[in-house]
C-alpha positions as CSV (number, residue, x, y, z in Angstrom):
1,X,18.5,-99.5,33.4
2,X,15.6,-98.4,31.5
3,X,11.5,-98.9,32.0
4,X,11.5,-101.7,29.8
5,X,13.8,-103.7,32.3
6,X,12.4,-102.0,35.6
7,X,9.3,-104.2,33.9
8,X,11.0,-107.0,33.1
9,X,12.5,-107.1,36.8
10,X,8.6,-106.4,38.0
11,X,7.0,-108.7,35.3
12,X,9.4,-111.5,34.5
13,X,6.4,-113.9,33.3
14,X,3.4,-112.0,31.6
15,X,2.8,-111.7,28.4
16,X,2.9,-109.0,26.0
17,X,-0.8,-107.2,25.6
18,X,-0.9,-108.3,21.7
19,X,-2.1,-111.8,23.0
20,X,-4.8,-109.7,24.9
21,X,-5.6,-107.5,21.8
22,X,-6.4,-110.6,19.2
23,X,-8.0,-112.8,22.5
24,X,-10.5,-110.1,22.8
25,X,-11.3,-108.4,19.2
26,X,-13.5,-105.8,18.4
27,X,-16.6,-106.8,19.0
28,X,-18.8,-107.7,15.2
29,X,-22.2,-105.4,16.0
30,X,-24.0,-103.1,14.3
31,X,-23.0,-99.7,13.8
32,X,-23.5,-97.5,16.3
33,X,-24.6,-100.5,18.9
34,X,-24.0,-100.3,22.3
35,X,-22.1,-102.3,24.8
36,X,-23.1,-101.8,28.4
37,X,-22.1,-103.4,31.8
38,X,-23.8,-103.8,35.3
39,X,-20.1,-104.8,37.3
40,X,-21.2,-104.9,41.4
41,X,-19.0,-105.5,43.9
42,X,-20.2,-109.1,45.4
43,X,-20.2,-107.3,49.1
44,X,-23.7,-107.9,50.2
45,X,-27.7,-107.8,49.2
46,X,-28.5,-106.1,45.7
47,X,-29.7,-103.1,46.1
48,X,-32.8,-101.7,44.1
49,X,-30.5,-99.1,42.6
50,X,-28.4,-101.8,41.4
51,X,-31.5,-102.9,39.2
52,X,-32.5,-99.6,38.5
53,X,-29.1,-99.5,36.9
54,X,-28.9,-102.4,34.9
55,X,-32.2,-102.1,33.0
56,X,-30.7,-98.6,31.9
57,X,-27.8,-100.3,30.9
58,X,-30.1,-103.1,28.9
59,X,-32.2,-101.3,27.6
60,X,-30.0,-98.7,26.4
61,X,-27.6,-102.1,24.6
62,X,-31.3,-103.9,23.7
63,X,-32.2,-101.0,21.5
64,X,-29.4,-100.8,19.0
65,X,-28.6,-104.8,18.9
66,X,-25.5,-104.3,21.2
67,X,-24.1,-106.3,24.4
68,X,-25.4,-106.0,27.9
69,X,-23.2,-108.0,30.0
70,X,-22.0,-108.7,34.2
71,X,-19.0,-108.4,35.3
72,X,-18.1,-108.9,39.2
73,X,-15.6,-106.9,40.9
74,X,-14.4,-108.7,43.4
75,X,-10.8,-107.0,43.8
76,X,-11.4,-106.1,47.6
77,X,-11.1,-109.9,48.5
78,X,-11.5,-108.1,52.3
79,X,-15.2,-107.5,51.7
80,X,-16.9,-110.2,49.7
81,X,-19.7,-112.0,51.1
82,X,-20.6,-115.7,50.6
83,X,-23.1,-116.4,48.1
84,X,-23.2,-112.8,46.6
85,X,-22.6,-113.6,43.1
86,X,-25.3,-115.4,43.5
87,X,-27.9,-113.4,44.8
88,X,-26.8,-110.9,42.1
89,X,-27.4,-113.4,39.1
90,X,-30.8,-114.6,40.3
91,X,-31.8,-111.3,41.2
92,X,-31.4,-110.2,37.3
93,X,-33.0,-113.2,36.4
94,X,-36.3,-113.1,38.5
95,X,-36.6,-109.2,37.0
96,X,-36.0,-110.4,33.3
97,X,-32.5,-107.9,33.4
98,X,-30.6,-111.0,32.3
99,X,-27.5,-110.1,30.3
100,X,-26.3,-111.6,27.3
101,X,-22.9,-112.5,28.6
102,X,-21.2,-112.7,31.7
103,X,-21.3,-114.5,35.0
104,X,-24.3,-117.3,35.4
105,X,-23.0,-118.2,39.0
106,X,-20.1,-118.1,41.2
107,X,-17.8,-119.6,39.3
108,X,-19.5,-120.2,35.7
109,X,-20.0,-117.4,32.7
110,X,-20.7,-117.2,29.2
111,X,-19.2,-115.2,26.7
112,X,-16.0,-114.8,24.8
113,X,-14.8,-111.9,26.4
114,X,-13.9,-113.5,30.1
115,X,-13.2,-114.5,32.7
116,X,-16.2,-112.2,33.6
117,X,-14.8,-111.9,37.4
118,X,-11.6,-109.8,38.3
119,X,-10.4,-112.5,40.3
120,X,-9.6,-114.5,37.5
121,X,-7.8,-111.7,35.9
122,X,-4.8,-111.8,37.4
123,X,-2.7,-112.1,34.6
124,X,-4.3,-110.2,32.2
125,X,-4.3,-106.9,35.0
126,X,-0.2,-107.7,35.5
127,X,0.6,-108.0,31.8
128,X,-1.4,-104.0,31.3
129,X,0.3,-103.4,34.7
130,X,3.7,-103.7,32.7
131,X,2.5,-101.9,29.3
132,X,2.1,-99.0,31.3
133,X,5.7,-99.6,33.2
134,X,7.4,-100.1,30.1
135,X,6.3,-97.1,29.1
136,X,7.2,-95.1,31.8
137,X,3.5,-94.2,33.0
138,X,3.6,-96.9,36.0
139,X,6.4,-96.8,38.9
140,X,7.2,-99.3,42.0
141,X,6.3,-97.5,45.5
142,X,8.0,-98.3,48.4
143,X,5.8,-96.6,50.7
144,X,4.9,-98.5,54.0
145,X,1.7,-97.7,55.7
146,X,3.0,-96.0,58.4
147,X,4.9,-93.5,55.8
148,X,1.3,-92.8,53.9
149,X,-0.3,-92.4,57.6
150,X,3.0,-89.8,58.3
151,X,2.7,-87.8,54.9
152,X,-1.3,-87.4,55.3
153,X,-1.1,-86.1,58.8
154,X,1.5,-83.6,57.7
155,X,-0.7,-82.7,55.0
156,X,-4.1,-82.0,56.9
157,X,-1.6,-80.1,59.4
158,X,-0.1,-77.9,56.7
159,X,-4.3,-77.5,55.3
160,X,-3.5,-78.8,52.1
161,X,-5.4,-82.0,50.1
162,X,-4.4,-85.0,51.2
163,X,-2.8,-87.8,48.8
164,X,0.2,-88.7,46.6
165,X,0.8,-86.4,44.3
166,X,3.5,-84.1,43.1
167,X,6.3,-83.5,45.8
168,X,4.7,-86.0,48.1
169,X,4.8,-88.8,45.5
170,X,8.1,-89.8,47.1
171,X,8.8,-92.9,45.0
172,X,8.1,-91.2,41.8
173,X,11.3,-89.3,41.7
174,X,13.7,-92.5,43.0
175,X,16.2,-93.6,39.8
176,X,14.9,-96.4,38.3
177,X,18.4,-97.9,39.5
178,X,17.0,-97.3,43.1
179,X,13.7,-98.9,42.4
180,X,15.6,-102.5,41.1
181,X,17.9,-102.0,43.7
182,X,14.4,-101.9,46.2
183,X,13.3,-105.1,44.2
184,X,16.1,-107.3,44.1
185,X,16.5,-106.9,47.9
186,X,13.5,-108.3,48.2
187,X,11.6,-104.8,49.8
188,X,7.7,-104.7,49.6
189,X,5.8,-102.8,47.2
190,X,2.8,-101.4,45.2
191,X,2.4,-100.3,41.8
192,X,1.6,-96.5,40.9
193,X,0.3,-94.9,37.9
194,X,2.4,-91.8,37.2
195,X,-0.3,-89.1,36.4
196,X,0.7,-86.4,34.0
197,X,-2.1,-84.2,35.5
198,X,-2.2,-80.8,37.2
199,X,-5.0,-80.0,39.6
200,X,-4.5,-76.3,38.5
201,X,-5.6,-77.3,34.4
202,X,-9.3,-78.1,33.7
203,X,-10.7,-81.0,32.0
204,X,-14.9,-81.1,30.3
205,X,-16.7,-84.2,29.6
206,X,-20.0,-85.1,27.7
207,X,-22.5,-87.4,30.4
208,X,-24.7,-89.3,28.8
209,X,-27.4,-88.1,31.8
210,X,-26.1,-85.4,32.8
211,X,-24.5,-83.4,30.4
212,X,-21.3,-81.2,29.7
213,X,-19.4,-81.7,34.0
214,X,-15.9,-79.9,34.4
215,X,-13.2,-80.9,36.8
216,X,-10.1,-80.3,37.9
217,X,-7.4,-82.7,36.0
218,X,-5.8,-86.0,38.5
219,X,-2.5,-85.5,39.1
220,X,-2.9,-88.3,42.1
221,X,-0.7,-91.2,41.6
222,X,-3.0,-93.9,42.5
223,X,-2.0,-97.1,43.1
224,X,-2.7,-99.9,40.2
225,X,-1.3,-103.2,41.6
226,X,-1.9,-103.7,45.2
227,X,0.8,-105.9,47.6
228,X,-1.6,-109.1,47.1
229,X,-1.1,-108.6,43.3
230,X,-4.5,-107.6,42.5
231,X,-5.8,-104.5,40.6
232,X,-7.5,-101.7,42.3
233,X,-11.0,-101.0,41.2
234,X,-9.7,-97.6,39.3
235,X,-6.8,-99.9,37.3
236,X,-9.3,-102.8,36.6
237,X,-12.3,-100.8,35.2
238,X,-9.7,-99.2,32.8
239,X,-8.1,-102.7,31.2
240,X,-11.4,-104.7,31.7
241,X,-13.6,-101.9,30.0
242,X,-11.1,-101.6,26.9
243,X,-11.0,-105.7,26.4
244,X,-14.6,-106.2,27.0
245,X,-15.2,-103.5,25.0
246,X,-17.6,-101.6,26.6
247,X,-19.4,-98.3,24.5
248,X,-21.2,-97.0,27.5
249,X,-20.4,-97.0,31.3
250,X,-23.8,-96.8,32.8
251,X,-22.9,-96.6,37.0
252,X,-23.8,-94.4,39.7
253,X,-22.8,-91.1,39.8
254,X,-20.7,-91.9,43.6
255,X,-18.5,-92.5,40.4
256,X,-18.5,-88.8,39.1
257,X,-15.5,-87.6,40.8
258,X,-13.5,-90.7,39.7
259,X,-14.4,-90.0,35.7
260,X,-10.8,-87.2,35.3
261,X,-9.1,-90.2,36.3
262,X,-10.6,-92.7,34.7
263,X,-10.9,-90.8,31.2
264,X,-6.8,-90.1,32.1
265,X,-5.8,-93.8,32.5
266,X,-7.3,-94.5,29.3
267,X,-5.7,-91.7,27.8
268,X,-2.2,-92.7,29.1
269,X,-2.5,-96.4,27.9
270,X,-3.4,-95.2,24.5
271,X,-7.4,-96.8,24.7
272,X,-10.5,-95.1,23.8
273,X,-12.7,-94.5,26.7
274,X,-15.8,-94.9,26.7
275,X,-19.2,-92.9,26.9
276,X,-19.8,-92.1,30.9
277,X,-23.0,-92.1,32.0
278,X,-23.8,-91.2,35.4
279,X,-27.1,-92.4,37.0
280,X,-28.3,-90.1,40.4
281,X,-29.2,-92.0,42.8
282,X,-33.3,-93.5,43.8
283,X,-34.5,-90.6,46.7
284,X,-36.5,-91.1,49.0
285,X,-38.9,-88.5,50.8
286,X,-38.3,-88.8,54.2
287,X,-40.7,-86.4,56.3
288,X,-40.6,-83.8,53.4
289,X,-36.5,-83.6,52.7
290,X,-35.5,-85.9,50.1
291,X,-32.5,-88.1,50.5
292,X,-30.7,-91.3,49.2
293,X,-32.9,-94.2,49.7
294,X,-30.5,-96.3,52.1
295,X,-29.1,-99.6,52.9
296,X,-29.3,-99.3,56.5
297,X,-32.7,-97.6,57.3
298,X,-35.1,-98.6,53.9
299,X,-35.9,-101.9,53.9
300,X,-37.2,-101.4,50.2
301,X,-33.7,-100.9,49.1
302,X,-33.2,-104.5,49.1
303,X,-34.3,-106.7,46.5
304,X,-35.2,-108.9,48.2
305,X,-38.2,-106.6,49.8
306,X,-40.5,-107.0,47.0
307,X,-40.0,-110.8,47.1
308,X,-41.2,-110.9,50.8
309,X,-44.0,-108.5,50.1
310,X,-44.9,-110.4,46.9
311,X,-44.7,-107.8,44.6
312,X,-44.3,-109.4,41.1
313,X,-40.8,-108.6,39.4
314,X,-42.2,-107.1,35.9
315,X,-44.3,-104.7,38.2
316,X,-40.8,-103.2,40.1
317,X,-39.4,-103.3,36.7
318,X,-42.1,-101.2,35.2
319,X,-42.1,-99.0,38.0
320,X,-38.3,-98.3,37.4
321,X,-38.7,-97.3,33.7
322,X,-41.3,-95.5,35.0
323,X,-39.4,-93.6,37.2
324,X,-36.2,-93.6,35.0
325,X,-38.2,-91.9,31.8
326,X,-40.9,-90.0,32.8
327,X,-42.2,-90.4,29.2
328,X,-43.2,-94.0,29.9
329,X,-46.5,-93.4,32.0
330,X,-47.9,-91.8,29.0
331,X,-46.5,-94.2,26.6
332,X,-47.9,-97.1,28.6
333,X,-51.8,-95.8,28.6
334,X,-51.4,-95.8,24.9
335,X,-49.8,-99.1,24.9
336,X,-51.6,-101.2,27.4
337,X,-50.3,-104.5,26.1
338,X,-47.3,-104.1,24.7
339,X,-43.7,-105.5,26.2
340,X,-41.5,-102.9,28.2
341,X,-38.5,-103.6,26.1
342,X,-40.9,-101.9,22.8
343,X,-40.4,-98.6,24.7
344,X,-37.9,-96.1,23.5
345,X,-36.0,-95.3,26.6
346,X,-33.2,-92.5,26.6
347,X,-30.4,-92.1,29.0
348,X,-30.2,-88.4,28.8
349,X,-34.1,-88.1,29.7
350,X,-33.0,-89.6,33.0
351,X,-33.8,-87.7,36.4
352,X,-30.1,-85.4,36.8
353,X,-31.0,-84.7,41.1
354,X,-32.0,-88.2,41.7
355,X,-35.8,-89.8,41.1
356,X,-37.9,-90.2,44.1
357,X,-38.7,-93.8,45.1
358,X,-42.3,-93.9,46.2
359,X,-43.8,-97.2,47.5
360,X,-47.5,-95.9,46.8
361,X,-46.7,-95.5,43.2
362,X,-45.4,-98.7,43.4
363,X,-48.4,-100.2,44.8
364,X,-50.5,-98.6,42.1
365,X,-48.1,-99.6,39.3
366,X,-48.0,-103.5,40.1
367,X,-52.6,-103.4,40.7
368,X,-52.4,-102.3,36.9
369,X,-50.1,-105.1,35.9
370,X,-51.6,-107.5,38.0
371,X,-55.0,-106.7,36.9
372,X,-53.6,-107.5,33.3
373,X,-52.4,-111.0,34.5
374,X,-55.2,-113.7,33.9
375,X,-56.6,-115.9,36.7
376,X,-54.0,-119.4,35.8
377,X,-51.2,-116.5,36.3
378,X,-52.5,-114.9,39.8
379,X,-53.0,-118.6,40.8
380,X,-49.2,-119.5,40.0
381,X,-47.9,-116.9,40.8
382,X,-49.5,-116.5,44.6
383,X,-49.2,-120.1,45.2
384,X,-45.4,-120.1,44.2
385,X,-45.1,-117.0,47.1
386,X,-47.0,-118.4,49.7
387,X,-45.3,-121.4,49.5
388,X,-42.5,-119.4,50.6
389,X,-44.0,-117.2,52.7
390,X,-48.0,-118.1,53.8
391,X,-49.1,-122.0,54.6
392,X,-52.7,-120.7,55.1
393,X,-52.8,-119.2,51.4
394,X,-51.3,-122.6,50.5
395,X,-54.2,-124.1,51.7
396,X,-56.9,-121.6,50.4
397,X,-55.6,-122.4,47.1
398,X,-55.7,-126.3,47.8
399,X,-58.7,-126.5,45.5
400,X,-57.1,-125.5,42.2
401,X,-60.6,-125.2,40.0
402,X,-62.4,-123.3,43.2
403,X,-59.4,-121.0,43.3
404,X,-59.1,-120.2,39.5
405,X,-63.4,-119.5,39.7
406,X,-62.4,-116.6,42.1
407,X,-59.1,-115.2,41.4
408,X,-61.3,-115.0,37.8
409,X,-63.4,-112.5,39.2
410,X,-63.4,-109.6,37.6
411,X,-60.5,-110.7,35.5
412,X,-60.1,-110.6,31.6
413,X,-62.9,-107.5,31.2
414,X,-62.2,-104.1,30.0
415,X,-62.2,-103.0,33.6
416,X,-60.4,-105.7,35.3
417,X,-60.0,-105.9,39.0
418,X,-57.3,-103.9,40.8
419,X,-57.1,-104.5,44.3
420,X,-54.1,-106.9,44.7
421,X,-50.9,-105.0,44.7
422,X,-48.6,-108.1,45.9
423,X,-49.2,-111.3,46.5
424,X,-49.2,-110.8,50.6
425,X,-52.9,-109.1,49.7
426,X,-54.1,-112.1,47.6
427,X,-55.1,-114.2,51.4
428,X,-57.2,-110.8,52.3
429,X,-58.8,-110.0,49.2
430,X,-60.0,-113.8,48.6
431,X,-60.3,-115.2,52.1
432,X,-64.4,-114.1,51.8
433,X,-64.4,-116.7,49.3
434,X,-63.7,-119.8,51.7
435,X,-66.6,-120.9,54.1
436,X,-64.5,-121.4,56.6
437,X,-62.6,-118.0,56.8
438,X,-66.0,-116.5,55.9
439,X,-67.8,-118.0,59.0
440,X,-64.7,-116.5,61.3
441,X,-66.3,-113.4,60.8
442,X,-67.9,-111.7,63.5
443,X,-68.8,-108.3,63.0
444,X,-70.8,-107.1,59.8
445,X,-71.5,-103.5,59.1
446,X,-74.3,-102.7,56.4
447,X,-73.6,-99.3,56.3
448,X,-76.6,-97.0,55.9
449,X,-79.2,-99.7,56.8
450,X,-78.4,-101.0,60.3
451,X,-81.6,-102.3,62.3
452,X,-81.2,-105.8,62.2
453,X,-85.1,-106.4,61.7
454,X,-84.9,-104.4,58.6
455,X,-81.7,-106.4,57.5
456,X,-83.7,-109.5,58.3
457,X,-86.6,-108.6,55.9
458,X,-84.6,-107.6,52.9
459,X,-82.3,-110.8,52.9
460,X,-85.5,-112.8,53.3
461,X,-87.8,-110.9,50.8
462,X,-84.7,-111.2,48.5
463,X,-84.0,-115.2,49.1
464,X,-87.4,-116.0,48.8
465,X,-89.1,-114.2,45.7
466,X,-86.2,-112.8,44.3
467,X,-83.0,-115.2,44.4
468,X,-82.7,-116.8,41.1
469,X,-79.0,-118.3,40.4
470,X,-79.3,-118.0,36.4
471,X,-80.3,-114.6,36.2
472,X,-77.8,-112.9,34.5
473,X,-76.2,-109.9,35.1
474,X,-78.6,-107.3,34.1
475,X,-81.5,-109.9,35.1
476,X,-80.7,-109.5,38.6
477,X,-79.7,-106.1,38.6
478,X,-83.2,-105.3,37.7
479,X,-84.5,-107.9,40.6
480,X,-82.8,-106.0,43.0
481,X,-84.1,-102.8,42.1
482,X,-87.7,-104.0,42.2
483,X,-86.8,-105.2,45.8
484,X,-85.9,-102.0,46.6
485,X,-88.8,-100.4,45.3
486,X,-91.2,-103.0,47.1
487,X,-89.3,-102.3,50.4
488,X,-90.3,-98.9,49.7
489,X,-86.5,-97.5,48.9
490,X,-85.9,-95.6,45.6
491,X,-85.2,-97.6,42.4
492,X,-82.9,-95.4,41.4
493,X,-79.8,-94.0,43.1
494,X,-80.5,-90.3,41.2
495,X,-84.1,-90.8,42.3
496,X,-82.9,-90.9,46.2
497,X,-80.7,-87.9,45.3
498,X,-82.9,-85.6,43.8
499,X,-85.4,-86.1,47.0
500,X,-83.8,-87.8,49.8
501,X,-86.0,-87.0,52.4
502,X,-88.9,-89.5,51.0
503,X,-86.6,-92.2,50.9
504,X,-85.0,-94.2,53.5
505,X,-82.9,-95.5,51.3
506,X,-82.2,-96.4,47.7
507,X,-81.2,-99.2,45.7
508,X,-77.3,-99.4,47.0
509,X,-78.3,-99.6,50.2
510,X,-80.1,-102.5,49.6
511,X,-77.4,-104.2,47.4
512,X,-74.6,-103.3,50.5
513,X,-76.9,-105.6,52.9
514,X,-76.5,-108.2,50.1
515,X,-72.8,-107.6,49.7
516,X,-72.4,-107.3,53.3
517,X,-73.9,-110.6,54.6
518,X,-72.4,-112.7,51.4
519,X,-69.0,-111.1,52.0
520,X,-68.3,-109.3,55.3
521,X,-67.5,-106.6,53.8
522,X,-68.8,-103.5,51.9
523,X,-66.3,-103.0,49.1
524,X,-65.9,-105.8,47.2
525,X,-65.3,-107.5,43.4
526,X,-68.3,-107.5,41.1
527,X,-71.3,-109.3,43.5
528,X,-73.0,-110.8,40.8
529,X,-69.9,-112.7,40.0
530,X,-69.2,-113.5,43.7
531,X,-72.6,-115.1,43.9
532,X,-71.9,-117.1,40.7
533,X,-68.7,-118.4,42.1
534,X,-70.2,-119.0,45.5
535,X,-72.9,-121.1,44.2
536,X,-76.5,-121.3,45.4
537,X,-76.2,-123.4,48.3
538,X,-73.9,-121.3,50.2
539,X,-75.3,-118.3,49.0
540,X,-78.8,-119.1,50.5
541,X,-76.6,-120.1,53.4
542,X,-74.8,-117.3,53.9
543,X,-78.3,-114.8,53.3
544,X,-79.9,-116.7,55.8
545,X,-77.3,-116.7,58.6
């Protein structure tokens, strides 16, 4: 008996890995170009880290004309959730992180190099399964459960690492004549990888993010084909990552500890492995200690957060970079309009202790891209969220011309607007604009100039000699300051400044009343545009109510 027939026993159907090798060529890119994967497990909501991932992995492929694609591992059959595969696809789509290959839904891809989900690799796992048998790097374990529960208890006894390795690698040292024996009587088993390693020898490997990492060697003889017949995830990575091709292995580093074993299974099958490159997890500041942002207490480290809140995809994608490559804030003032995909991102300028998520950065990052968006955009895009999430913005937007008139406010000028940071702001920073939400309001503060008599004269001086709806901008600028000075208030706001004890007031003051009784409120858009919008009927109603 020798490993060739131990396989053969093991393997009696599989092919040989040739038909593998020619299946799935070499890929034909350009030198030096990159293949990256994002490859989740399809066990519940994406995760913003998951993202955060995958544009490192896309843009990293993007920028030398290589392959970003998705794989699903789905080995752990125990754990999937309905739908997942999904949620993930959509997910990359809605933040423009599409891949170039892989899955498109549960069932479907695109690409030469799948199936693109482990499930349906069955075969190709079995026939690597036996490569690695035949030649003597992969055993049959007859180890039941209660024997690995039995050998770890006696190892955490005798204070020693837990695991199958060495003398405890029971299997590993029956004949191969035992082993068919085992088979042919029908006994249950798992297949091993026999690891050449020593925990005592060192190994070094160059991160892509992180550098020159040392570890111990694996000498653990993990398991590669479970009972059910599928791979583990260790096993899979390996076979899938050398057929698919993949340059770069962009993942989080949860996955650091795994690379000596990885980078060994490679080794033993004869493959080259590729570039690791491990991400540190998104932080989060929580009451001044930083820590990973989490599934279970962060709301925001589900995707599906910023679609509630309405934050527009390319802003949490811009934020990323942003937090990914600290180089892209400045890059981005000096490049207002151009695309994200034109910036020069670097994996190894990626944050090594983990970059820290922070919601108010967020917040500021999508006003600026908003503000860039014109008003037909704002309009379709809010509309398309509150029909998910707000009927009363649905029907503030009813009127599409009236709508577009105010979302235009302020819009399209060298200093645009920048006071909606998701689309769940849009009903509060418009609802002013509506006569009906407008006359709900009760309470107005004007600020520095409170006694109603005084309010009284100033709205009616100002409707009745000053008012003119065609004035433009400057036009009634000016007006307003000659209203100020003939109610006795300083033209100027310097004027008031420099003296302010012969003023009651000055020109601002005067223009907050105005602001105040068309709008409810004291900060608002440009008021000259308001008033345009508005129109003169309901601003003379508005002054004189």
């Amino acid at each position: 008996m020798n490993y060739k027939e131990l396989a053969n026993l093991i393997f009696p159907d599989v092919k040989d890995i040739s038909y593998y090798e020619e299946m799935y060529p070499e890929r034909n890119l350009p030198e030096g170009a990159v293949v990256t994967r994002f490859a989740p497990s399809p066990t519940g909501y994406v995760h913003i880290g998951g993202l955060y991932q995958s544009l490192a992995a896309k843009m990293e492929a993007e920028k030398t004309g290589g392959v970003f694609f998705l794989r699903i591992e789905d080995t752990d059959q125990k754990r999937l959730t309905e739908n997942a595969v999904t949620d993930i696809v959509n997910s990359l789509k809605v933040f423009e992180i599409a891949p170039t290959e892989g899955m498109i839904s549960e069932t479907e891809w695109t690409g030469d190099y799948g199936p693109y989900i482990q499930s349906k690799r069955g075969d190709i796992y079995r026939a690597y399964a036996k490569y690695m048998m035949e030649q003597g790097k992969a055993y049959p374990c007859f180890c039941t459960p209660e024997d690995d529960e039995k050998r770890t208890a006696a190892q955490l006894a005798a204070k020693i690492r837990p695991g199958y390795y060495s003398v405890w690698a029971k299997c590993r040292n029956l004949t191969l004549e035992e082993m068919a024996e085992k088979i042919k009587a029908g006994e249950p088993y798992i297949v091993r990888f026999k690891s050449p390693g020593r925990e005592d020898r060192k190994i070094q490997i160059s991160d892509g993010i992180k550098g020159k990492v040392t570890f111990p060697e694996n000498d653990l003889d993990i398991v590669i084909i479970k009972s059910d017949g599928l791979p583990t995830y260790h096993f899979a990575h390996m076979v899938d990552d050398h057929l698919m091709r993949t340059t770069h292995v962009i993942r989080s580093d949860e996955w650091l500890s795994s690379v000596p074993l990885h980078v060994q299974l490679f080794k033993e099958a004869g493959f080259k492995a590729p570039k690791y490159c491990h991400i540190a997890p998104i932080m989060k500041n929580d009451n001044g200690n930083k820590r990973k942002l989490s599934k279970r207490k962060d709301p925001e480290a589900a995707v599906s957060y910023y679609d509630e809140l309405g934050v527009p995809p390319d802003a949490v994608k811009e934020y990323l970079i942003n937090i990914a490559n600290s180089t892209f804030e400045n890059w981005r003032k000096q490049n207002k309009d151009a695309k994200i995909e034109d910036f020069d991102f670097h994996l190894n300028k990626m944050s090594v202790s983990g970059a820290l998520f922070d919601m108010v950065k967020l917040f500021d990052v999508a006003k600026i891209v908003i503000s860039r968006y014109t008003a037909e955009k704002v309009y379709n895009e809010g509309l398309t969220w509150a029909k998910k999430y707000d009927e009363e913005l649905v029907k503030l937007l009813e009127n599409k011309e009236y709508a577009l008139k105010v979302l235009g406010i302020e819009r399209g000028n060298q200093k645009p607007r920048k006071d909606i940071a998701k689309w769940s702001d849009l009903k509060e920073n418009i609802s002013y604009m509506y006569k009906e939400e407008f006359d709900k309001i009760s309470e107005f503060n004007y600020g520095t100039i409170s006694d109603k008599d005084e309010i009284s004269k100033i709205l009616k001086l100002y409707v009745e000699k000053y008012y003119n709806k065609e004035d433009d901008k400057q036009t009634w600028f000016d007006k307003l300051k000659d209203l100020a000075e003939e109610l006795g208030y300083a033209r100027e706001v310097k004027e008031y400044k420099a003296d302010p004890e012969k003023w009651p007031g000055h020109v601002g003051d005067i223009s907050t009343v105005i602001r105040v009784s068309l709008t409810g409120r004291q900060n608002t858009p440009d008021l000259h545009e308001i008033m345009n919008v508005l129109g003169e009927d309901e601003v003379k109603r508005r002054l004189s109510k």
